[in-house]
C-alpha positions as CSV (number, residue, x, y, z in Angstrom):
1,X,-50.3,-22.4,-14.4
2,X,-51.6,-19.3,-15.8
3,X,-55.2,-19.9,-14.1
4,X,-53.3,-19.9,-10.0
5,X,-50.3,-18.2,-10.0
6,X,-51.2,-14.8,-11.7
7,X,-48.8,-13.0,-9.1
8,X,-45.9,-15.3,-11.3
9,X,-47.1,-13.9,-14.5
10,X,-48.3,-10.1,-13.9
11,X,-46.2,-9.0,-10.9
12,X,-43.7,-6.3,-11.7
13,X,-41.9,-6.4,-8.0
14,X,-38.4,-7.5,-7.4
15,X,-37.9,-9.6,-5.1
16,X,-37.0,-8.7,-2.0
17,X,-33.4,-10.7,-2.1
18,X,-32.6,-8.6,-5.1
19,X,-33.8,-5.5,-3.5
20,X,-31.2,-6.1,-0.6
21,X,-28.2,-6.5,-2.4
22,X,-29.0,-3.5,-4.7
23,X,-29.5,-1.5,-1.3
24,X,-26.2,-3.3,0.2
25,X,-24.2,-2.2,-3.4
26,X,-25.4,1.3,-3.2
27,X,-24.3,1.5,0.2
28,X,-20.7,0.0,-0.5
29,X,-20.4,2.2,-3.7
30,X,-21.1,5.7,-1.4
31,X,-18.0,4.9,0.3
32,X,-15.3,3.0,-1.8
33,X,-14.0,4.5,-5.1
34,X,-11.9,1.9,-6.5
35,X,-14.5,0.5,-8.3
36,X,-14.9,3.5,-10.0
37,X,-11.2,3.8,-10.5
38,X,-10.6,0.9,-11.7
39,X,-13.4,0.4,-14.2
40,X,-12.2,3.9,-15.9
41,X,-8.5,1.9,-16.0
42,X,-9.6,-0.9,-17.1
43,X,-11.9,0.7,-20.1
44,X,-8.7,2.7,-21.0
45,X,-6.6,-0.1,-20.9
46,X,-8.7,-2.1,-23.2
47,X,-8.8,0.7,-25.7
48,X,-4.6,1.1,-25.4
49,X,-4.0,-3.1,-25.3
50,X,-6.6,-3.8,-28.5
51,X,-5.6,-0.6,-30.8
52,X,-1.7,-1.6,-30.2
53,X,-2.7,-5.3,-31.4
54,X,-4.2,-2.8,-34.6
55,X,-7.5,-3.4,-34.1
56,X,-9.9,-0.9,-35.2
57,X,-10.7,0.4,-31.8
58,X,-13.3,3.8,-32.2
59,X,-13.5,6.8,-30.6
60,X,-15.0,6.7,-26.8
61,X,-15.5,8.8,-23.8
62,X,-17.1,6.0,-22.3
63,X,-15.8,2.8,-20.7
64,X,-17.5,1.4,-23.7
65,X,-14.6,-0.3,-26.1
66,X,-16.4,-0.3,-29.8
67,X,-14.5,-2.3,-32.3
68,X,-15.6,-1.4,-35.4
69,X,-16.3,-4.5,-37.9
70,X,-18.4,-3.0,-40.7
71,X,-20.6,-5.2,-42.1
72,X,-23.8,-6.9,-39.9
73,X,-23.1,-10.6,-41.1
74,X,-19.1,-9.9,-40.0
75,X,-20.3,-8.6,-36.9
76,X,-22.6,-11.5,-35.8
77,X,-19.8,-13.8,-37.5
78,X,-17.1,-12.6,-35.0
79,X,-19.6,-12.7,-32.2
80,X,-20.2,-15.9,-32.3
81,X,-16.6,-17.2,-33.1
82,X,-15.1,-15.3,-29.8
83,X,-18.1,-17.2,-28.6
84,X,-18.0,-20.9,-29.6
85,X,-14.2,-20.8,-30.3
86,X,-12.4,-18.9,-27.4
87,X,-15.5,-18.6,-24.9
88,X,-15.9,-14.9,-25.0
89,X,-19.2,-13.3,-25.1
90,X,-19.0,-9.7,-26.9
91,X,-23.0,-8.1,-27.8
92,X,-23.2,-7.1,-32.1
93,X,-24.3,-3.9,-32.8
94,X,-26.1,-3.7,-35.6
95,X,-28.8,-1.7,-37.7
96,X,-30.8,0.0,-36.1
97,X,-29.1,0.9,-33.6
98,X,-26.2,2.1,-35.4
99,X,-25.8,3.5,-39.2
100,X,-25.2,1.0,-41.7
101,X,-21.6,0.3,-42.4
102,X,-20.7,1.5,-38.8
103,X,-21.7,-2.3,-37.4
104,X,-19.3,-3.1,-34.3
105,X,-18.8,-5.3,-31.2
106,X,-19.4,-3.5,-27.6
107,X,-16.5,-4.8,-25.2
108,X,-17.8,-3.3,-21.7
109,X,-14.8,-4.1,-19.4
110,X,-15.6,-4.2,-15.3
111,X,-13.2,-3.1,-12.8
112,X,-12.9,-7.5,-12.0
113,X,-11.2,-7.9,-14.9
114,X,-7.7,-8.2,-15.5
115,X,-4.6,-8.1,-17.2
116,X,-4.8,-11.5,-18.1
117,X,-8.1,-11.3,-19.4
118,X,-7.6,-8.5,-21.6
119,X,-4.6,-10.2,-23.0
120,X,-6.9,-13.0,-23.6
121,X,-9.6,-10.6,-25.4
122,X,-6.6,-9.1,-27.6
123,X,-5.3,-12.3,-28.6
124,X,-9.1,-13.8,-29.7
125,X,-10.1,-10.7,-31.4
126,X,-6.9,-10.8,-33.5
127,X,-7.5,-14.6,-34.4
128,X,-11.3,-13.7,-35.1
129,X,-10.0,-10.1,-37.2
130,X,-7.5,-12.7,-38.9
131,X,-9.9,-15.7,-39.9
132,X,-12.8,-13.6,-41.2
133,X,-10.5,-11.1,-42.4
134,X,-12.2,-8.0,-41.0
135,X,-10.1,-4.9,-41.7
136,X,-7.6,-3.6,-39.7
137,X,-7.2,-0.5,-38.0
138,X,-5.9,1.9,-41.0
139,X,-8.3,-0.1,-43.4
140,X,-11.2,0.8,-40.6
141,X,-10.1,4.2,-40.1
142,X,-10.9,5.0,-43.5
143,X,-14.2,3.3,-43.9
144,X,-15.2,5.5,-41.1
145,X,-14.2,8.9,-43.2
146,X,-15.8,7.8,-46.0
């Protein structure tokens, strides 16, 4: 394979199908804002819907939502129980790319998702918090000002 198709293995080049939707997105984004509005309201939401459920929701500007867990093997323990047991796929953040003891999940809503979804989200992450007994959001709070 490698000997006659070195264009497969070496090119860099999208392909040109990609290339044309990216081109067509761009072009829909210059002139419609609700994306834009509703991917701030749903990252907003998120944060409000998970740190009522007491979740230990940190501090964002973005429309990043980082839950704070604490501890790596929690962390990939909850992502893969939202995972295999309620279908929900939510990236780990470990060391190195954040300080030790600050481990968390990154929950990156889109403006497509919805009420019921992060409903959904709320109710896994409390089943997960509950069944690996992660702390809570006072308990987090505190690790953090430590």
């Amino acid at each position: 394979m490698r000997s006659y198709a070195p264009g497969f293995i070496f090119t860099t080049a999208l392909p040109p199908a990609i290339c044309a939707a990216a081109t067509a997105a761009i072009r829909h984004l210059k002139s419609s804002n609700w994306e834009r509005e509703q991917h701030q309201y749903r990252a907003v939401h998120t944060k409000a819907v998970l740190a009522a459920a007491g979740l230990p929701v940190m501090p964002s500007e973005t429309h990043i939502v980082p839950v704070l867990v604490g501890d790596p093997e929690s962390c990939k323990a909850a992502s893969d129980l939202l995972l295999t047991e309620h279908g929900i796929y939510i990236q780990p953040i470990n060391y190195p790319t954040v300080p030790r003891g600050m481990e968390r999940l990154r929950i990156t809503p889109s403006p497509y998702h919805d009420d019921g979804m992060t409903d959904a989200l709320a109710k896994a992450l409390i089943d997960v918090w509950e069944r690996l007994d992660l702390p809570r959001e006072d308990q987090a709070l505190a690790q953090m000002s430590a």
